[in-house]
C-alpha positions as CSV (number, residue, x, y, z in Angstrom):
1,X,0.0,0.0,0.0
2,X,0.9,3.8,-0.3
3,X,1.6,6.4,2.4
4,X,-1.9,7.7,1.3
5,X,-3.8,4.9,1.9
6,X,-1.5,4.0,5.2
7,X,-2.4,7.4,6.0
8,X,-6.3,7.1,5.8
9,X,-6.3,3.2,7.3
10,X,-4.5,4.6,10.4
11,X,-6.7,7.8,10.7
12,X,-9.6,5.7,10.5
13,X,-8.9,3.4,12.9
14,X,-7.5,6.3,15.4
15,X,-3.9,4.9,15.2
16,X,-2.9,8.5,13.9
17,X,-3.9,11.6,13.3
18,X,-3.7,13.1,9.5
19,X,-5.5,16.4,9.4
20,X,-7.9,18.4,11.4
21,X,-10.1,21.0,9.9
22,X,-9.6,23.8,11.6
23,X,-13.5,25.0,10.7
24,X,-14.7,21.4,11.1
25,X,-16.1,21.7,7.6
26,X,-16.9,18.8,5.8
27,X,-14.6,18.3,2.3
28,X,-13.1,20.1,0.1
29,X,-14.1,16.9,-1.7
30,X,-14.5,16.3,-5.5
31,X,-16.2,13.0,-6.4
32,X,-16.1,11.9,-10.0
33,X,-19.0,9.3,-11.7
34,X,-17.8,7.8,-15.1
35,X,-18.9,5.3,-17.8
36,X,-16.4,2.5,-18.4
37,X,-13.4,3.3,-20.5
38,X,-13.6,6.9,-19.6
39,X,-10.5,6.5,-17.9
40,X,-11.8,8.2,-14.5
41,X,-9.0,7.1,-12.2
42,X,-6.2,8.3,-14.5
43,X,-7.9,11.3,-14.7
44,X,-8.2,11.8,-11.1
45,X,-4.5,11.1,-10.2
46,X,-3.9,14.4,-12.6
47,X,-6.3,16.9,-11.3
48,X,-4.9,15.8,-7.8
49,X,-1.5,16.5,-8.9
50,X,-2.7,19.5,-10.3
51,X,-4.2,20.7,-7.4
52,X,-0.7,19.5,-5.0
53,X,1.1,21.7,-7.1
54,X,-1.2,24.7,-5.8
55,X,-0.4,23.6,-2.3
56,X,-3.5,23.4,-1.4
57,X,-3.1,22.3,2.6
58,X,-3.0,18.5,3.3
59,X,-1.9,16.2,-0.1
60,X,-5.3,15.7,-2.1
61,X,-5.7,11.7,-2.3
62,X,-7.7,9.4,-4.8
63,X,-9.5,7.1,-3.5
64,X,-11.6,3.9,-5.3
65,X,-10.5,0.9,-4.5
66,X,-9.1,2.1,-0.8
67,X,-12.8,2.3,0.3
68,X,-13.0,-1.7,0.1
69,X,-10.1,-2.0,1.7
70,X,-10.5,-0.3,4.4
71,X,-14.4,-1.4,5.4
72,X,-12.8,-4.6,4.7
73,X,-10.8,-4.3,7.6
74,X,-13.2,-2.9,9.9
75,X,-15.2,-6.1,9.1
76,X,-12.1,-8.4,9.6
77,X,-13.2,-9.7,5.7
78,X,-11.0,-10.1,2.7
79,X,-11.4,-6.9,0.5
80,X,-12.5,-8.9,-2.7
81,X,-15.3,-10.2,-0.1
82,X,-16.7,-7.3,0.5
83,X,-17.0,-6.2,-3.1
84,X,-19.0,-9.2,-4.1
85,X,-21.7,-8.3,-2.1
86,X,-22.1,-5.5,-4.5
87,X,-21.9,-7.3,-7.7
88,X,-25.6,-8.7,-7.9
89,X,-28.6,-6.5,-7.7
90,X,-30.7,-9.1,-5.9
91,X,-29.8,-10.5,-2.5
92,X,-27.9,-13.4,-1.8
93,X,-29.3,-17.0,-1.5
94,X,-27.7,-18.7,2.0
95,X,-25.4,-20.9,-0.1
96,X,-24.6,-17.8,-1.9
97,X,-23.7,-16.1,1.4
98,X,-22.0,-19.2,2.8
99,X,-19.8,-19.5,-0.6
100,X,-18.7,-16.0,-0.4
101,X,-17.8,-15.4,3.0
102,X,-17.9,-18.6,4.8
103,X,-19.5,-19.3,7.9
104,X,-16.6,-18.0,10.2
105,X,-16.6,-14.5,9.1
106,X,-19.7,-13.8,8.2
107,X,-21.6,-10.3,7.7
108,X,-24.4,-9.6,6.8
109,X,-24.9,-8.0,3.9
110,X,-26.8,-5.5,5.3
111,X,-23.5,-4.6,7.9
112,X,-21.4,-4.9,4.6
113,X,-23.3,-1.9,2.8
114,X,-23.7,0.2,5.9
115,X,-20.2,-0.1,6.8
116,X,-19.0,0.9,2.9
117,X,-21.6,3.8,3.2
118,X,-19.7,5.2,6.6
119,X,-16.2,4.8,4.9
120,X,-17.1,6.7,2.5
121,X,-19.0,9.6,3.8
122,X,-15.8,9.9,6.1
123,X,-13.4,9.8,3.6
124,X,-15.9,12.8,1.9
125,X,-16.1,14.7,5.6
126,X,-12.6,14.5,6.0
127,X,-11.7,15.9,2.3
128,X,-8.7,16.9,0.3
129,X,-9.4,13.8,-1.8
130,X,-11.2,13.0,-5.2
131,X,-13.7,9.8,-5.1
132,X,-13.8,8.0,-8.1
133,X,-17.2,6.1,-8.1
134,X,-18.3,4.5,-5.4
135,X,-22.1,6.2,-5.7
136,X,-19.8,9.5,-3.5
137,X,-21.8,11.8,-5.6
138,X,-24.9,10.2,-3.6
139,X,-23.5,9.6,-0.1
140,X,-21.7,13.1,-0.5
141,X,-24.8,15.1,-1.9
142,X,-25.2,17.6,1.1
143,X,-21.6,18.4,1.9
144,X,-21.2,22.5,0.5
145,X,-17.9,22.0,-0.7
146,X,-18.2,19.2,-3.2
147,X,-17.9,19.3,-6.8
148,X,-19.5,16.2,-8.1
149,X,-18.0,15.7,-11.9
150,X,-19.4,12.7,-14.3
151,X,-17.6,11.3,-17.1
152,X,-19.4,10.2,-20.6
153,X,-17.7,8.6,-23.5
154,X,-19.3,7.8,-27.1
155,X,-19.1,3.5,-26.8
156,X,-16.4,3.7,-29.5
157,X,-14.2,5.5,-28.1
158,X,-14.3,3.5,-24.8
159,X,-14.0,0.3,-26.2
160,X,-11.2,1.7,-27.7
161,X,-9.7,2.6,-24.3
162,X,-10.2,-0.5,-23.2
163,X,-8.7,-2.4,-25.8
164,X,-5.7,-0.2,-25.2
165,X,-5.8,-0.5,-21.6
166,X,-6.5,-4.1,-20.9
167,X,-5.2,-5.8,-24.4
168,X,-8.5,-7.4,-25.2
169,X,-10.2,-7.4,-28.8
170,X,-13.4,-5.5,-29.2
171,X,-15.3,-7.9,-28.6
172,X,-13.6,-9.4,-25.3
173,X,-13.7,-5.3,-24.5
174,X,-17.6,-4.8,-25.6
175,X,-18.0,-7.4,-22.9
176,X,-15.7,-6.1,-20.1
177,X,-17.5,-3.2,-20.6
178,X,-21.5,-4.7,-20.1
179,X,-20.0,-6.6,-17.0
180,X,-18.4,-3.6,-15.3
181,X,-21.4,-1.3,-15.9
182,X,-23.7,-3.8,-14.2
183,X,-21.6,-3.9,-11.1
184,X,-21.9,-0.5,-10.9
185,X,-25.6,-0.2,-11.2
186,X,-25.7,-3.2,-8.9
187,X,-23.4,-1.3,-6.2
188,X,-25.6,2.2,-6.9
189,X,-28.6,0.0,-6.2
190,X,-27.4,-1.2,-3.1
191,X,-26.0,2.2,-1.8
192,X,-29.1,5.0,-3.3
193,X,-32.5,5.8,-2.1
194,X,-33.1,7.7,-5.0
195,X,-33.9,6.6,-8.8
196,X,-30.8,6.8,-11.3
197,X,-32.6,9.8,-12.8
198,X,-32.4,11.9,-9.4
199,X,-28.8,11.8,-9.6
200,X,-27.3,15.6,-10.4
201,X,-23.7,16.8,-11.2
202,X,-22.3,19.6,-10.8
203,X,-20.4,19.4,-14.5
204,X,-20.4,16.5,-17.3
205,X,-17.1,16.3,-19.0
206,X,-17.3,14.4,-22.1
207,X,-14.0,12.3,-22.6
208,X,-13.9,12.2,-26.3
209,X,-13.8,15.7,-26.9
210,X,-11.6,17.3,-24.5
211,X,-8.0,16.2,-23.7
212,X,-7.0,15.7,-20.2
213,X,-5.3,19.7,-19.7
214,X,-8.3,20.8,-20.9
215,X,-11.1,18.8,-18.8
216,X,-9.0,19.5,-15.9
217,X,-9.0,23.4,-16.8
218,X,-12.3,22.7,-17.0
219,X,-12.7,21.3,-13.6
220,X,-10.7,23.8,-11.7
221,X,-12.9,27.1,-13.4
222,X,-16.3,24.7,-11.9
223,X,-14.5,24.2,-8.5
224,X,-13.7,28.2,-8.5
225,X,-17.4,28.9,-9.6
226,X,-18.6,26.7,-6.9
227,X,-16.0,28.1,-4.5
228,X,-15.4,24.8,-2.9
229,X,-12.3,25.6,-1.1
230,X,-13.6,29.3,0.1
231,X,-14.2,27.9,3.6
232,X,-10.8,26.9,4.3
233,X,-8.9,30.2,5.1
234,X,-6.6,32.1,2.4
235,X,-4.3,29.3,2.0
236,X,-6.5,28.0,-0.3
237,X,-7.1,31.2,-2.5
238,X,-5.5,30.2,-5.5
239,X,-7.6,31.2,-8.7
């Protein structure tokens, strides 16, 4: 693992402290939503290196797969455990349950999806870190200083990223893609109370048309419109 996600583990579990807002205000937070082959976590790592170079108080973290593994381990479960319970929109028949966790370490899958849904509404309250996925734009919708971004793709161009990325053929990559979305609607379903067509973004990038400089220009002119990081003293007063 990374410092980083050392960093939030141990501040989670009170082993260390990281960073205390001095206003107790929840975020700065940016959470980003994206269609597969968009390339969202690539993405993210730039506009947080972007936003480093500004110095803008504690290192700005990405976070995705860190939320898994850190509910994982305040359920004593394997990560890859806990993100099976999101993969199916309908609940689990008992052999179902027994085959993926066993009968030693089981959760419920009710625990599994409440515990995810605190991780990540801390991460969000603690800020100075972009989300990628995870339904944040939902469990983060009331916190002021949040930009909530979504990423859209015509289907050519993302099968074309995901050729590229993962060495598949198109159709091997047509599939990846069917399989990954339906995870994530499965794990929306599990985390939302509201319909798919409730969900609202602060700014929808599409990935085809703008290169990475630009959506990330982009992104910083939304974040200074929404005045995200206003709240958090002069240090921060970079635009």
């Amino acid at each position: 693992m990374g410092n980083a996600l050392l960093e939030y583990l141990t501040k989670r579990m009170g082993d260390q402290k990281v960073y205390s807002n001095p206003n107790k205000l929840p975020g700065p937070l940016i959470t980003i939503s994206r269609e597969v082959g968009c390339n969202g976590v690539k993405l993210a790592n730039k506009i947080a290196s972007r936003l480093n170079q500004r110095h803008l108080g504690p290192e700005w973290k990405v976070l995705s797969k860190e939320v898994f593994f850190q509910s994982a381990k305040e359920l004593d479960m394997e990560p890859e455990k806990v993100k099976r319970v999101f993969k199916y929109s309908s609940s689990y028949t008992f052999n179902d349950i027994l085959n993926a966790f066993g009968t030693k370490k089981f959760k419920s899958e009710k625990k599994v999806i409440k515990t995810v849904n605190e991780v990540i509404r801390t991460f969000a309250e603690e800020g100075f870190c972009i989300i990628v996925g995870r339904a944040a734009h939902i469990i983060a919708h009331d916190i002021k200083n949040a930009l909530h971004l979504r990423f859209l793709a015509p289907l050519e161009y993302r099968i074309k990223t995901i050729i590229d990325n993962n060495h598949l053929n198109r159709e091997e990559a047509i599939e990846f893609i069917q399989k990954v979305e339906n995870e994530r609607k499965a794990f929306r379903k599990s985390i939302r109370q509201e319909k798919p067509e409730d969900d609202l973004f602060d700014l929808c990038i599409n990935r085809a048309v703008f290169t990475d400089e630009d959506a990330i220009d982009l992104i910083e002119m939304a974040a200074e419109k929404k005045n995200i990081f206003k709240d958090y003293g002069k240090q921060f007063d970079f635009y």
